[in-house]
C-alpha positions as CSV (number, residue, x, y, z in Angstrom):
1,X,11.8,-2.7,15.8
2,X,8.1,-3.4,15.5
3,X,7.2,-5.5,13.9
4,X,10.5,-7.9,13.8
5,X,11.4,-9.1,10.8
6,X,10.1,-13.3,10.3
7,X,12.4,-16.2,11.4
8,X,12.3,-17.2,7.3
9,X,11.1,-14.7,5.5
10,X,9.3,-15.6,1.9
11,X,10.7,-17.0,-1.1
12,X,12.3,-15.2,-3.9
13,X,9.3,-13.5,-5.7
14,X,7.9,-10.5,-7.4
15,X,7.5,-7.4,-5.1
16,X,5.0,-4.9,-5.2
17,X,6.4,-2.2,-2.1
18,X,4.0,0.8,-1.0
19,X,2.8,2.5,1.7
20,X,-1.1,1.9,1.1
21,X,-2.7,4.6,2.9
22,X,-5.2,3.8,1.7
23,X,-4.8,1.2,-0.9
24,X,-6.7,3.0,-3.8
25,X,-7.4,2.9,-8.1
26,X,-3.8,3.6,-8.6
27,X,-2.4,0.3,-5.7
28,X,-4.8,-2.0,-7.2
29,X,-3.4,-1.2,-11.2
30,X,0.3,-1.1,-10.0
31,X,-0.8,-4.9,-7.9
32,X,-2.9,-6.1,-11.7
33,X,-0.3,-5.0,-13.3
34,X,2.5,-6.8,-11.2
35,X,0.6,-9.8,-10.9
36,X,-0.2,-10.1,-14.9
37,X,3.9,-9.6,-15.2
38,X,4.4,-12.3,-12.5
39,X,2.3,-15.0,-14.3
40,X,3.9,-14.2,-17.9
41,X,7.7,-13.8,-16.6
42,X,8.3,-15.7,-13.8
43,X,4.7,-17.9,-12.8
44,X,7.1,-19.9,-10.3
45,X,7.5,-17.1,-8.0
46,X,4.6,-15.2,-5.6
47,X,3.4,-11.8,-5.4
48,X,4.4,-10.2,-2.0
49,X,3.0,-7.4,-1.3
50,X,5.3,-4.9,0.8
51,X,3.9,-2.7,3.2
52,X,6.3,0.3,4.1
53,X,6.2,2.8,7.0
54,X,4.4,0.2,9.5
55,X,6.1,1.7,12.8
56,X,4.8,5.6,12.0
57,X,2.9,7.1,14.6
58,X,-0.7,7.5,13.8
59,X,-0.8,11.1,11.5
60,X,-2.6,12.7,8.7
61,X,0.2,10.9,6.3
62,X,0.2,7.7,8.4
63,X,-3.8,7.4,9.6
64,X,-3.7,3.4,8.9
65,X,-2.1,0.9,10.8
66,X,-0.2,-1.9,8.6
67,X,-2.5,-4.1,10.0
68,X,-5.8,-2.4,9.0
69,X,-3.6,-1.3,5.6
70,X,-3.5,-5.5,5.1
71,X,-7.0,-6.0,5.9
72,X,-7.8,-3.2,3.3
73,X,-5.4,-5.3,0.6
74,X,-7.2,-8.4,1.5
75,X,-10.6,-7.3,1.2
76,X,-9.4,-6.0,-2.3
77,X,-7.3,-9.6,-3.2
78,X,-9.9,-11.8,-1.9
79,X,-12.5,-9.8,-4.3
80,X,-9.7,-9.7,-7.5
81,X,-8.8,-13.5,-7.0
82,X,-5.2,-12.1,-7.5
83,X,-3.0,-14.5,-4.4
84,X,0.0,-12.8,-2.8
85,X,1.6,-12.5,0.7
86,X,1.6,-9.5,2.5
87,X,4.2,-8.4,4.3
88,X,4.4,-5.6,6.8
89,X,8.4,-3.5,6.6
90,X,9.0,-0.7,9.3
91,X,11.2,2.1,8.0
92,X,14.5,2.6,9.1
93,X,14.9,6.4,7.5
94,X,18.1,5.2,6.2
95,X,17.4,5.1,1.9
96,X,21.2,3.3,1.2
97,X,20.5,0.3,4.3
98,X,16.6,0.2,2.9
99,X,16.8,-2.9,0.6
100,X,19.2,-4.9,2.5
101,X,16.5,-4.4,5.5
102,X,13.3,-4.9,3.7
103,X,14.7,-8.1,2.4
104,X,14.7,-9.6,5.7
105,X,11.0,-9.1,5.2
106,X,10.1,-9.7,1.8
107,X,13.0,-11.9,1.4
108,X,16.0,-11.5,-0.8
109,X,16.9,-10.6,-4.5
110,X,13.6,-11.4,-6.7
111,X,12.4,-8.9,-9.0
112,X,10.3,-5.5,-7.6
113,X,7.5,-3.9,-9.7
114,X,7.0,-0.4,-8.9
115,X,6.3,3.2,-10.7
116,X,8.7,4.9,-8.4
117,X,12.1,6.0,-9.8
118,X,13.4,6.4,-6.0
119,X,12.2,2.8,-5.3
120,X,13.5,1.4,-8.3
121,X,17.1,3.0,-8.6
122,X,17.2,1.4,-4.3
123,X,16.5,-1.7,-5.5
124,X,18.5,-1.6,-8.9
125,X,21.8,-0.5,-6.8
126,X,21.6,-3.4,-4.5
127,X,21.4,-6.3,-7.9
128,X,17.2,-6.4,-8.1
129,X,16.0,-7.1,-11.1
130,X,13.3,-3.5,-11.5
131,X,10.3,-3.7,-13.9
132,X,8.7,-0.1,-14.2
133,X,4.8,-0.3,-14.0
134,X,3.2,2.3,-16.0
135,X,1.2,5.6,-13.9
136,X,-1.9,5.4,-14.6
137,X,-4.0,8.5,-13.7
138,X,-1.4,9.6,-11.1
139,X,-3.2,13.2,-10.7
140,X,-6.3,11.2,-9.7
141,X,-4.4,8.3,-7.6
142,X,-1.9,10.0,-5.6
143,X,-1.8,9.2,-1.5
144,X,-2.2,12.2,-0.3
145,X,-5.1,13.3,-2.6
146,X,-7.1,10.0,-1.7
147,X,-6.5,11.1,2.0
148,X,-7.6,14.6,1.4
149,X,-10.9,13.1,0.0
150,X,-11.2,10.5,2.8
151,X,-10.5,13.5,5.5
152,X,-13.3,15.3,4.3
153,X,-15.7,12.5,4.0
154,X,-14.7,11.7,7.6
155,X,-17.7,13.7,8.7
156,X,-20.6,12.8,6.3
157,X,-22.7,9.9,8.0
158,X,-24.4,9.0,4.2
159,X,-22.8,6.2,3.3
160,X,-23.8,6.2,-0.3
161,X,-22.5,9.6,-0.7
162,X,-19.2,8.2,1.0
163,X,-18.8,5.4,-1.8
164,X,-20.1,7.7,-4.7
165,X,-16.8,10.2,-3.8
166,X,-14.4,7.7,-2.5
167,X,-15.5,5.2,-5.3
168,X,-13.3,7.6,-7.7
169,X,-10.3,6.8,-6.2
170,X,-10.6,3.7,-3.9
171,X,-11.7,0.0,-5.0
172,X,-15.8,-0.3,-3.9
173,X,-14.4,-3.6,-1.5
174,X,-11.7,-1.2,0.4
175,X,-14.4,1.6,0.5
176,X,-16.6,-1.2,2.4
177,X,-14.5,-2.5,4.3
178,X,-13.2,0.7,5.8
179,X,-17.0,1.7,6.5
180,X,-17.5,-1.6,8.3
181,X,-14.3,-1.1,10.5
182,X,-14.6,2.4,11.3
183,X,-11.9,3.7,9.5
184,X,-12.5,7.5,8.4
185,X,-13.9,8.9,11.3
186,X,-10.5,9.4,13.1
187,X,-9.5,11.7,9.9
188,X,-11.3,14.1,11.1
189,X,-9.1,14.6,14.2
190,X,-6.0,14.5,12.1
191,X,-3.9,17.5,10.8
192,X,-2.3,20.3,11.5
193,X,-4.3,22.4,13.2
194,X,-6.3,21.0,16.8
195,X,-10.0,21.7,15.1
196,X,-11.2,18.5,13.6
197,X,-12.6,18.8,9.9
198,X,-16.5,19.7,9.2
């Protein structure tokens, strides 16, 4: 399973799981948000950032790889001062073994911040301590909106009209760095149908 979990994965800390495709508005409150927690409750332990779903084939839902998806989260950490590890966790598609496999990942029983009920009643079940994050502007900040968006931007070649519509939804330093890597153009090759976008 790609990629393997660490020989010692991190300490005990304050876990922030997503998929991150892209990492937009709504990542970078949940990750604020997390972090602000983390420093008042527990300051001893790290932020580790979970990446989920890093062995899916390239697809409309899945156009990142975890590796680009953690050089998006860096570009935005680096810019927010806000230290954590990042962690990449391939699924497994099986919900009741999930924790006890991401945990060889992000290590064992900290406390998880998310917004998702799903995530948090996983993590509850198996003795994690779950502190619920607030949704903030979910209609706005939901993956597969900011995809949407990013698909049909995949074809304009003005970058200042690029950042002025993805700059709604995706931090100005992710919306840069995706720019300087390349990273919308294959969305417009993505979908269902065989006829790219534009």
């Amino acid at each position: 399973m790609e990629p393997a979990p660490p020989e010692e994965p991190p300490e005990q800390g304050v876990v922030v799981l997503g998929r991150f495709q892209p990492v937009h508005k709504g990542h970078a409150l949940m990750i604020q948000a997390a972090d602000i927690w983390r420093t008042e409750n527990a300051s001893g332990k790290g932020l580790i950032i979970a990446i989920g779903s890093s062995n899916q084939p390239p697809s409309i839902r899945n156009p990142w790889s975890s590796e680009e998806r953690s050089a998006m989260l860096r570009a935005w950490l680096d810019s927010s001062g806000i230290e954590a590890t990042i962690v990449a966790i391939p699924d497994i598609e099986d919900p009741p073994k999930w924790v006890e496999h991401a945990e060889k990942y992000h290590g064992g029983a900290g406390s998880i911040f998310t917004t998702d009920v799903g995530t948090a009643e996983l993590y509850e079940s198996s003795g994690w301590p779950v502190i619920m994050g607030e949704l903030e502007h979910r209609d706005s900040y939901e993956g597969w909106r900011v995809r949407a968006t990013a698909q049909m931007m995949s074809t304009v070649y003005d970058e200042d009209a690029v950042r002025s519509v993805m700059g709604a939804s995706v931090p100005e330093e992710v919306v840069s760095h995706m720019l300087e890597e390349g990273l919308l153009g294959r969305l417009a090759f993505m979908g269902e149908g065989g006829e790219p976008v534009g």
